[in-house]
C-alpha positions in Angstrom: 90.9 -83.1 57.2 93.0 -79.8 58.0 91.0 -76.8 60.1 91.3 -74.5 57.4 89.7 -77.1 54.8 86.8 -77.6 57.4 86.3 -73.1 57.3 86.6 -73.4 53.8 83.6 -76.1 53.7 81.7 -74.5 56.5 81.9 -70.5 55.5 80.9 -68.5 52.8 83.9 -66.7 50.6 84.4 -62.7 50.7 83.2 -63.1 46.9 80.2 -64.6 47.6 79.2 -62.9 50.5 79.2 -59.3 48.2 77.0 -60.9 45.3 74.4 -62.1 48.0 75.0 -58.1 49.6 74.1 -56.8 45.7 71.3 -59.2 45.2 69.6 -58.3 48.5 69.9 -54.2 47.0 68.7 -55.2 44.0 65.7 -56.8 45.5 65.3 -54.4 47.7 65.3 -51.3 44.8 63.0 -53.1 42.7 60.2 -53.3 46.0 61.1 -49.6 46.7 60.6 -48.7 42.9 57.1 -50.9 42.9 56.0 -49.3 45.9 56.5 -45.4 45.2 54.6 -45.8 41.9 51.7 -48.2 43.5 51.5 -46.6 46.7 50.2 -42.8 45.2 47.5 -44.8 43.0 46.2 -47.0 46.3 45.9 -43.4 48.6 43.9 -41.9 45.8 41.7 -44.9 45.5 41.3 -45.7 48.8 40.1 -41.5 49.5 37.9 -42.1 46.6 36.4 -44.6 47.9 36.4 -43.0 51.6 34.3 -39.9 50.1 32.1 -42.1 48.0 31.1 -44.4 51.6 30.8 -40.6 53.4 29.0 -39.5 50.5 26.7 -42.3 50.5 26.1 -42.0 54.5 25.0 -38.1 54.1 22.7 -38.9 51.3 21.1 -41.8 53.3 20.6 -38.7 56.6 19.2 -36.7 54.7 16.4 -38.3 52.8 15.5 -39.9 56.7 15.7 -36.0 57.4 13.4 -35.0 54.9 11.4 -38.4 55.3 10.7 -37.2 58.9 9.3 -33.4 58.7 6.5 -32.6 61.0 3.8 -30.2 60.1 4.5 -28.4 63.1 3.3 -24.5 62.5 5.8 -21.9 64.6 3.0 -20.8 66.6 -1.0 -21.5 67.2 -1.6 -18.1 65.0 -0.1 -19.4 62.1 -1.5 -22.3 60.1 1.2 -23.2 57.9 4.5 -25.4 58.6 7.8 -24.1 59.9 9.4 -25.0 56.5 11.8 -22.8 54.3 13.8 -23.7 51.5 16.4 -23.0 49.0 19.1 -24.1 46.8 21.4 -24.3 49.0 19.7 -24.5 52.8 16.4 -26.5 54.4 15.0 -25.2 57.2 12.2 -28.1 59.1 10.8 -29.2 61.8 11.3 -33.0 62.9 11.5 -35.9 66.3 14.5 -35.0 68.1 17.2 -37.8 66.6 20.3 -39.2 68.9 21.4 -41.6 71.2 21.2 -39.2 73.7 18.3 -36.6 72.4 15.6 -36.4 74.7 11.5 -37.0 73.6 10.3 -33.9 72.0 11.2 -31.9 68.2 14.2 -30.3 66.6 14.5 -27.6 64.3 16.9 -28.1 61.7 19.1 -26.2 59.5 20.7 -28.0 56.8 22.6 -25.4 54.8 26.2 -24.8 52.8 28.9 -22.7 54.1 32.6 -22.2 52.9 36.2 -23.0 55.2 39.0 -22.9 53.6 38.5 -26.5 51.5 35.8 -24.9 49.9 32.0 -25.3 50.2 30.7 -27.6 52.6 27.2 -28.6 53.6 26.4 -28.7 57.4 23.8 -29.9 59.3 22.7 -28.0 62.5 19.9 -27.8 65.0 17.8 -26.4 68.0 15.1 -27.5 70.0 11.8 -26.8 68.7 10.1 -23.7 71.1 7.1 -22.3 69.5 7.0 -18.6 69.1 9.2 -17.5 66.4 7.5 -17.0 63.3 11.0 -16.6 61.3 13.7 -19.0 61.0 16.3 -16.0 61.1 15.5 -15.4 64.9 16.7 -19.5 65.5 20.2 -19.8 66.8 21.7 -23.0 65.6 24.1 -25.3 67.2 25.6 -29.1 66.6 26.8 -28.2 64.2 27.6 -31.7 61.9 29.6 -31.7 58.2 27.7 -33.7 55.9 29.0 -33.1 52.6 32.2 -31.1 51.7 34.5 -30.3 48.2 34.8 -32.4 45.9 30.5 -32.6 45.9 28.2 -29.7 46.4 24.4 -30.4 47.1 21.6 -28.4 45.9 17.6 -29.0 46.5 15.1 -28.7 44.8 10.9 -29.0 46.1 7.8 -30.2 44.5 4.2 -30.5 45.7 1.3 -32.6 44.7 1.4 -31.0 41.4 4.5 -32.4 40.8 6.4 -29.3 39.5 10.2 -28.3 40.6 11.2 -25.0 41.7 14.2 -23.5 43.6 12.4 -22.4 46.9 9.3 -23.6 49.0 8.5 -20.3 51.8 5.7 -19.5 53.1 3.6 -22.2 51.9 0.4 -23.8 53.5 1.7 -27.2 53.3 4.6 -29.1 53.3 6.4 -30.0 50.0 6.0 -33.5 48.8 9.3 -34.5 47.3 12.8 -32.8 47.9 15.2 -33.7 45.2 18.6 -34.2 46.4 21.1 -32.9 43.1 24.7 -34.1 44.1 27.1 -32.3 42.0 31.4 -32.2 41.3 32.4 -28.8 42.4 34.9 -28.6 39.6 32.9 -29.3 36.7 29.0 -29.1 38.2 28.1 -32.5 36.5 25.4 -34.1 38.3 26.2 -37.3 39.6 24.3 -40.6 39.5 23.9 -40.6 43.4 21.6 -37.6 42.9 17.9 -38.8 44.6 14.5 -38.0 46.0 13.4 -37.8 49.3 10.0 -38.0 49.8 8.2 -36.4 52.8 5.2 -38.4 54.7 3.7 -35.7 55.8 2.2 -32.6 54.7 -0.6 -31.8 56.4 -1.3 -31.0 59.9 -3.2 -32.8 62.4 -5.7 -30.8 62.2 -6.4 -31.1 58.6 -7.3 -34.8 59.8 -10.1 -34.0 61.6 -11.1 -31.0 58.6 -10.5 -28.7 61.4 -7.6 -26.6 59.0 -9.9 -25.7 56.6 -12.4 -24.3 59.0 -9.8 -22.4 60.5 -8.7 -21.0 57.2 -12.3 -19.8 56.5 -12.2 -17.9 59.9 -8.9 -16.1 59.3 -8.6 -15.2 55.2 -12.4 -16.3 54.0 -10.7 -18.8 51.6 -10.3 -22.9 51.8 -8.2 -22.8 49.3 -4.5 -23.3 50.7 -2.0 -20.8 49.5 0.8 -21.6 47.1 4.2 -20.7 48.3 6.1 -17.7 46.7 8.6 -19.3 43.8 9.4 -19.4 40.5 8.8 -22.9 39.2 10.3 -24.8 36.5 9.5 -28.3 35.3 11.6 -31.6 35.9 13.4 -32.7 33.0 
């Protein structure tokens, strides 16, 4: 057998060579094509998912948040709880939480605020010092993003009576249930992930004993607790 029958046997022709090149490109367009309509559809699932998971995780802080209020009054002359609340913004008293928080109380501010995103819902704090009777002379710090755009978070407080309404100051007990309203910015649906925290404690140590009531008697003649200053409306 010649040399140039052995190439011919051995190689591959000019001819066949450039089908194999356009096959390849063919192949190759149809991935590309697959990929730039799949891969849009798999970043907006995958951040769905991401903000439900993050969603999820602020939801579960919070109710342990509001799980862990302390009846803890500001100062001794001053029988009710260092608690105020809004729509939008808890102020409370609970055990310092961390890895590296040392033994003692917090004050924290959970409350919305606005970047240029939209609103956001942050989650601050200060070490508890007794002494300040309002919550505007507390200077914040940590601060920690719980919840931003596309969600927004509202509360809403009940006591024993089971009743809703918008605010809880000024109160001689704590609430007993915080409702946790989770809702799209956009359209201001509520969503399904919308809960309840419940709060274990609402009265003081003192109470306990009966000590609270006695000490109620001595100061406004009454052992009848105060109810805080709101306008209530009933849960659907």
């Amino acid at each position: 057998m010649s040399r140039s029958r052995r190439a011919r046997i051995a190689g591959f022709t000019l001819v066949e060579a450039l089908i194999a090149t356009l096959l390849m490109g063919m192949v190759l367009t149809a991935l590309a094509t697959v990929t730039v309509q799949w891969l849009p559809n798999w970043n907006r699932g995958f951040a769905r998912v991401q903000r439900t998971e993050l969603l999820a995780v602020a939801i579960e802080r919070l109710t342990a948040d509001f799980a862990a209020v302390e009846f803890i009054p500001p100062d001794r002359k001053v029988d009710r709880p260092l608690f105020e609340g809004t729509e939008l913004s808890a102020t409370f008293v609970r055990s310092a939480l961390g890895p590296n928080a040392r033994s003692g109380l917090d004050v924290v501010r959970i409350a919305e605020t606005a970047d240029r995103q939209g609103p956001l819902m942050i989650r601050s704090r200060v070490a508890f010092r007794p002494g300040s009777s309002s919550t505007d002379q507390i200077f914040f710090g940590d601060p920690v993003v719980l919840l931003r755009s596309p969600y927004r978070l509202s509360f809403a407080y009940s006591g024993k009576d089971g009743v809703w309404q918008g605010s809880w100051h000024d109160a001689s007990a704590l609430p007993s249930a915080v409702r946790l309203t989770i809702r799209d910015a956009a359209t201001g649906q509520a969503l399904p992930l919308s809960t309840v925290a419940v709060v274990h404690a609402n009265l003081s140590a003192d109470c306990v004993s009966g000590d609270c009531a006695d000490r109620r008697k001595k100061t406004d003649g009454s052992s009848e607790p105060s109810s805080p200053n709101r306008n209530t409306t009933r849960s659907d």
